[in-house]
C-alpha positions as CSV (number, residue, x, y, z in Angstrom):
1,X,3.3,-7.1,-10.9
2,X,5.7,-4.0,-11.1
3,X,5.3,-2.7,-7.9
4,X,5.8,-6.0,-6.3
5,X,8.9,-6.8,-8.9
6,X,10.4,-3.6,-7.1
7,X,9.6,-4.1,-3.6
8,X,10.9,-7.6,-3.9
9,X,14.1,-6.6,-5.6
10,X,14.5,-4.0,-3.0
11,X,13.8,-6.3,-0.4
12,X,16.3,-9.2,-1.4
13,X,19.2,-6.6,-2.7
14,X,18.9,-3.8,-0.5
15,X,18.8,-1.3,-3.0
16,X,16.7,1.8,-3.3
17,X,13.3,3.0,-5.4
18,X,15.1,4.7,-8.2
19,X,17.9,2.1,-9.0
20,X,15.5,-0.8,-9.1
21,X,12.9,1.2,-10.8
22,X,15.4,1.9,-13.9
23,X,16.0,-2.5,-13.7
24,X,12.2,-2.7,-14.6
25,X,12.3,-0.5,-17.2
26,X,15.0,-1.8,-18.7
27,X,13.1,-5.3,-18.4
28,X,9.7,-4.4,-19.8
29,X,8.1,-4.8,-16.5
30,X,7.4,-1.1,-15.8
31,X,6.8,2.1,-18.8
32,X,9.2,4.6,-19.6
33,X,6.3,7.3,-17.4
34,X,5.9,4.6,-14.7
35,X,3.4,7.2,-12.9
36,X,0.4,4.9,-13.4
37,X,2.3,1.9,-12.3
38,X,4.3,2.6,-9.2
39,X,1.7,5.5,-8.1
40,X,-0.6,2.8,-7.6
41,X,-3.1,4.5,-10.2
42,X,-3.3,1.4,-12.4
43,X,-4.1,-1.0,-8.9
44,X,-6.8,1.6,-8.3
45,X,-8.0,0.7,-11.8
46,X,-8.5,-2.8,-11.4
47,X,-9.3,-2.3,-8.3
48,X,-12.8,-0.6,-9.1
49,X,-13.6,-2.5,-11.7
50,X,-13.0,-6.1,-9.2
51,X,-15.0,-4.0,-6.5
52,X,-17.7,-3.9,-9.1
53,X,-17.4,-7.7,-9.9
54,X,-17.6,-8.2,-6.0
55,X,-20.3,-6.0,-4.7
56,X,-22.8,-5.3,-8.1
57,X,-22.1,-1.7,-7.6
58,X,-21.1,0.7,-10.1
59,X,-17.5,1.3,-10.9
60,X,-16.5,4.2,-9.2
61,X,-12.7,5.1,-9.8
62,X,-13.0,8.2,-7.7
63,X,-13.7,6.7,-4.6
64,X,-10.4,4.9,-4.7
65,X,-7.9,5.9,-1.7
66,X,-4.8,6.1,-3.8
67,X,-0.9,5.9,-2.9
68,X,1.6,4.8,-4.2
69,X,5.1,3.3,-3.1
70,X,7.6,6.1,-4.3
71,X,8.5,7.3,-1.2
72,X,9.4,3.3,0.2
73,X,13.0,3.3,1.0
74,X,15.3,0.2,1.7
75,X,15.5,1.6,5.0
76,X,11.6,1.0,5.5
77,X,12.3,-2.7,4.0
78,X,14.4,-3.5,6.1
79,X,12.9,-1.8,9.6
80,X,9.6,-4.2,8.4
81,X,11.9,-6.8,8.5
82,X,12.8,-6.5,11.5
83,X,9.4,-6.0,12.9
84,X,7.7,-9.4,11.4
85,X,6.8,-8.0,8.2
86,X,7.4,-7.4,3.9
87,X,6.2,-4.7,2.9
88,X,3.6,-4.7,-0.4
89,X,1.4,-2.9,-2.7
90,X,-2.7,-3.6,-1.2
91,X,-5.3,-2.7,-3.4
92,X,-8.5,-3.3,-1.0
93,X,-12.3,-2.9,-1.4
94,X,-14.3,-4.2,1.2
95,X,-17.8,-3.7,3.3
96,X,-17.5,-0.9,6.2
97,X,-20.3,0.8,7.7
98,X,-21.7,3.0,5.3
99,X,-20.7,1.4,2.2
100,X,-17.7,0.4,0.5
101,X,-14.2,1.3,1.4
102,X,-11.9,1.0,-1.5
103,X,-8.1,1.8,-0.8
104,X,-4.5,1.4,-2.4
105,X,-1.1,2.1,-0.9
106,X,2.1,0.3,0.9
107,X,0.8,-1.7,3.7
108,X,2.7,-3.9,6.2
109,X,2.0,-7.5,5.8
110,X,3.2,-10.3,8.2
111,X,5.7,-12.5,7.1
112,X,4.4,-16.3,6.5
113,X,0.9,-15.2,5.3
114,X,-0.1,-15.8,1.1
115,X,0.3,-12.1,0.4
116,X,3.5,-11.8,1.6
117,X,4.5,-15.2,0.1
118,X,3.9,-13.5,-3.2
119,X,6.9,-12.2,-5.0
120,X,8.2,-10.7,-8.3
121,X,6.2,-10.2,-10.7
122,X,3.7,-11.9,-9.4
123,X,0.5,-10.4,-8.5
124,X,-2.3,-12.0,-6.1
125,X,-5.6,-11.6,-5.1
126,X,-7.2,-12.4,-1.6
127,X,-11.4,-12.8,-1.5
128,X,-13.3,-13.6,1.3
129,X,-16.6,-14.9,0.9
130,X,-19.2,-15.5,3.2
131,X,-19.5,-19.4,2.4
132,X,-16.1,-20.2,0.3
133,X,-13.7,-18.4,3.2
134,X,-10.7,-17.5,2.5
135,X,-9.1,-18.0,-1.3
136,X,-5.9,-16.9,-2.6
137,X,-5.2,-16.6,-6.4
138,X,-2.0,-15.9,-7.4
139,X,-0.5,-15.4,-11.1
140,X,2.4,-13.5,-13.2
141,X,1.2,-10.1,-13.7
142,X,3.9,-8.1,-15.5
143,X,5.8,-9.1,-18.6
144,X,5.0,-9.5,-22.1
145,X,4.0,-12.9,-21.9
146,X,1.0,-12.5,-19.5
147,X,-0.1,-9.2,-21.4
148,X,0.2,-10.6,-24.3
149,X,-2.2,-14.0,-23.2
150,X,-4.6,-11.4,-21.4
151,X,-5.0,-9.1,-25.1
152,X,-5.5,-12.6,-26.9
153,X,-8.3,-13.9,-24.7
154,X,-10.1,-11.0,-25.4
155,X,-9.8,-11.0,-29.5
156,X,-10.8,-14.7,-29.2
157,X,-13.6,-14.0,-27.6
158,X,-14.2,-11.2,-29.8
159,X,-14.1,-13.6,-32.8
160,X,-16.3,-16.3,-31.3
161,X,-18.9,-13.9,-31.1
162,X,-19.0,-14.4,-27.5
163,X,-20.3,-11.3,-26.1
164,X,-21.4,-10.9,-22.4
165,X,-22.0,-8.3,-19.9
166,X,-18.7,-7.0,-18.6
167,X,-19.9,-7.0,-15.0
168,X,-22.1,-10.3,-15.3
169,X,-25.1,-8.4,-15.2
170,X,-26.0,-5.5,-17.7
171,X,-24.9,-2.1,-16.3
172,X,-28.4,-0.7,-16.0
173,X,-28.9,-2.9,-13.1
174,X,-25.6,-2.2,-11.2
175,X,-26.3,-0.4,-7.8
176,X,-25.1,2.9,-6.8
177,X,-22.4,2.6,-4.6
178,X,-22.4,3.8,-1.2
179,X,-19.2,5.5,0.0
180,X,-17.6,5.0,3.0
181,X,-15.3,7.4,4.5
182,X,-11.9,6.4,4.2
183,X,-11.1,8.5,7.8
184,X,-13.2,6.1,9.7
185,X,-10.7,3.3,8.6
186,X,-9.0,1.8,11.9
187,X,-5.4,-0.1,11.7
188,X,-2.0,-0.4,14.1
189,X,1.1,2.3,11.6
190,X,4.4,2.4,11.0
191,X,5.6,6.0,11.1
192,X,9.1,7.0,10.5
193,X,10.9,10.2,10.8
194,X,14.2,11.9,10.8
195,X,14.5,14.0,14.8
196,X,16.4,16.3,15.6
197,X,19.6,14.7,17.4
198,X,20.1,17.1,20.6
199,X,18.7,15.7,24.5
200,X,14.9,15.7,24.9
201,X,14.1,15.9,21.4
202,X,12.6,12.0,21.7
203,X,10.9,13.0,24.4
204,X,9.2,16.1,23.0
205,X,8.2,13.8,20.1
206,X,6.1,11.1,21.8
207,X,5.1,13.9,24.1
208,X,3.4,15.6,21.0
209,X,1.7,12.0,19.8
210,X,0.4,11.5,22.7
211,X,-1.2,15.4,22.7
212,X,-2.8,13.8,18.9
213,X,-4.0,10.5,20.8
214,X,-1.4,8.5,19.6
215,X,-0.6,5.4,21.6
216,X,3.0,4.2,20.9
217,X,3.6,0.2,21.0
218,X,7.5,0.4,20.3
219,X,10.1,2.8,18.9
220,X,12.9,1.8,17.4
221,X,16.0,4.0,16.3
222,X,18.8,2.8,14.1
223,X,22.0,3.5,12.8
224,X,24.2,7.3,13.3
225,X,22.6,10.4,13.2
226,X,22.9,11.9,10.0
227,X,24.7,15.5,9.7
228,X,22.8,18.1,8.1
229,X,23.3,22.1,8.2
230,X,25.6,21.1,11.5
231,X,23.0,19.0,13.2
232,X,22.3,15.5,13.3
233,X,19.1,13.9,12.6
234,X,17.9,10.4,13.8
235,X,15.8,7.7,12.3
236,X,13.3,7.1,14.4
237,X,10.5,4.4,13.7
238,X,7.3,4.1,15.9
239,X,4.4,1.3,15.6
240,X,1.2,2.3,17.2
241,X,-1.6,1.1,18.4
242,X,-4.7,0.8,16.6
243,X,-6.1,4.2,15.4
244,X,-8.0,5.9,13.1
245,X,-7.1,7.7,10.1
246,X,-8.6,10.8,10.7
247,X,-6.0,10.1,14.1
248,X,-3.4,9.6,12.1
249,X,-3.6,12.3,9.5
250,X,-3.3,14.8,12.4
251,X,-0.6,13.5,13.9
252,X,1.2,13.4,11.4
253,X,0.4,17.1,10.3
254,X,1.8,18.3,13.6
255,X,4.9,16.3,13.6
256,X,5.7,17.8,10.0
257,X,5.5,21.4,11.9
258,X,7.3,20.2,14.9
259,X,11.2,21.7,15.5
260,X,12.6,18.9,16.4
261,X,11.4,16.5,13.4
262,X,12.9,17.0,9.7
263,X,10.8,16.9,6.7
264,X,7.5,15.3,6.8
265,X,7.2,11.8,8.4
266,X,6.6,8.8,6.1
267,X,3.2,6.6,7.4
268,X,3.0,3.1,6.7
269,X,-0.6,1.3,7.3
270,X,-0.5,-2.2,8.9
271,X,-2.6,-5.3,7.8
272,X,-2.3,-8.1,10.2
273,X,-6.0,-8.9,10.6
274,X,-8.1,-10.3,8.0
275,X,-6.2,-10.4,5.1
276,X,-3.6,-13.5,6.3
């Protein structure tokens, strides 16, 4: 619930990471190191242990594509917006050819859908099954109160004598788990960067995204250039096409290098498929 308590907040006031991140501090909601939380290692916990739950397979924490949303401004916010979409915290495990893709990080999710309905502190989880469909759970997941009811379910239990295997079944007879590569993953991105404000510079950009097979669906710049060492740089944000992230990865490696963009580009995965 913290992350989406900051992205909400960030959303609906327009502030940035950092001021709203001291807020949820201040309220409980996130720990004076909030590396865990807003890094996305604690989703990436419970992430492999539901994977488990889901698939029989072992829990396997290192598998676990991990970011976290540190680097979201208010600027991205509102640019999603814009576009259709909130943006949100996705911890995802699902069946890909090979095995198991298990992934955390800021993802794009259209406006209107369950996910993005959910707000706060409230957290969510999406299942698919192949006879149930499509069901969304949704409940407060930062807070003293839910942690507190969470730890006293479990001492209950623990004083009932009710003792059952973690994962349903006894861990002996959990599969191995077979790893997908996270580079084969496909999706549409949202990449932003700061270019270079002089004539062609917007030109040389796509030129060199197209060179990394890169298909642009819009761009979209906003606001004045800002000054910096006597030149101006521009906000710039493109969606793509669908892509790899292999694809991706490169492009965005190249851009970094490239003269006429400024620090490294931020990239933003989109979800608009199966998760509704």
């Amino acid at each position: 619930g913290t992350c989406n308590y900051i992205l909400t907040e960030m959303e609906t006031t327009g502030r940035d990471f950092a001021d709203v991140l001291k807020d949820a501090q201040d309220l409980g909601y996130a720990e004076a190191d909030p590396t865990f939380d807003v890094g996305g290692i604690d989703a990436a916990h419970k992430l492999a242990i539901l994977a488990t739950l889901a698939f029989g397979t072992e829990v396997d924490f290192g598998n676990v594509h991990i970011e976290g949303i540190e680097k979201i401004s208010a600027t991205d916010i509102a640019f999603a917006r814009d576009f259709g979409f909130k943006v949100k915290l996705l911890a995802i495990a699902e069946k890909a050819e090979g095995g198991i893709v298990q992934r955390v990080h800021p993802a794009l999710v259209p406006a209107g859908t369950p996910l993005a309905a959910v707000s706060g502190v409230y957290n969510a989880v999406a299942i698919d099954g192949d006879r149930v469909g499509h069901v969304v759970l949704e409940g407060r997941g930062a807070g003293e109160g839910p942690t507190a009811s969470a730890v006293l379910s479990d001492l209950v239990d623990i004083a009932r004598g009710l003792v059952v295997p973690p994962f349903v079944v006894p861990a002996a007879r959990l599969k191995a788990p077979a790893k997908a590569l996270m580079d084969a993953h496909e999706s549409s991105f949202y990449l932003r960067l700061r270019a270079v404000d002089r004539a062609g510079s917007m030109a040389e950009i796509t030129r060199a995204l197209a060179e990394a097979s890169i298909s642009i669906e819009r761009i979209v710049q906003r606001g004045e250039p800002e000054k910096k060492g006597g030149e101006g740089r521009l906000p710039v944000v493109f969606i793509t096409h669908r892509t790899d992230e292999r694809t991706m990865a490169r492009a965005r490696t190249l851009l970094a290098k490239h003269e006429d963009v400024a620090g490294t580009p931020l990239v933003i995965r989109i979800e608009d498929g199966e998760l509704r």
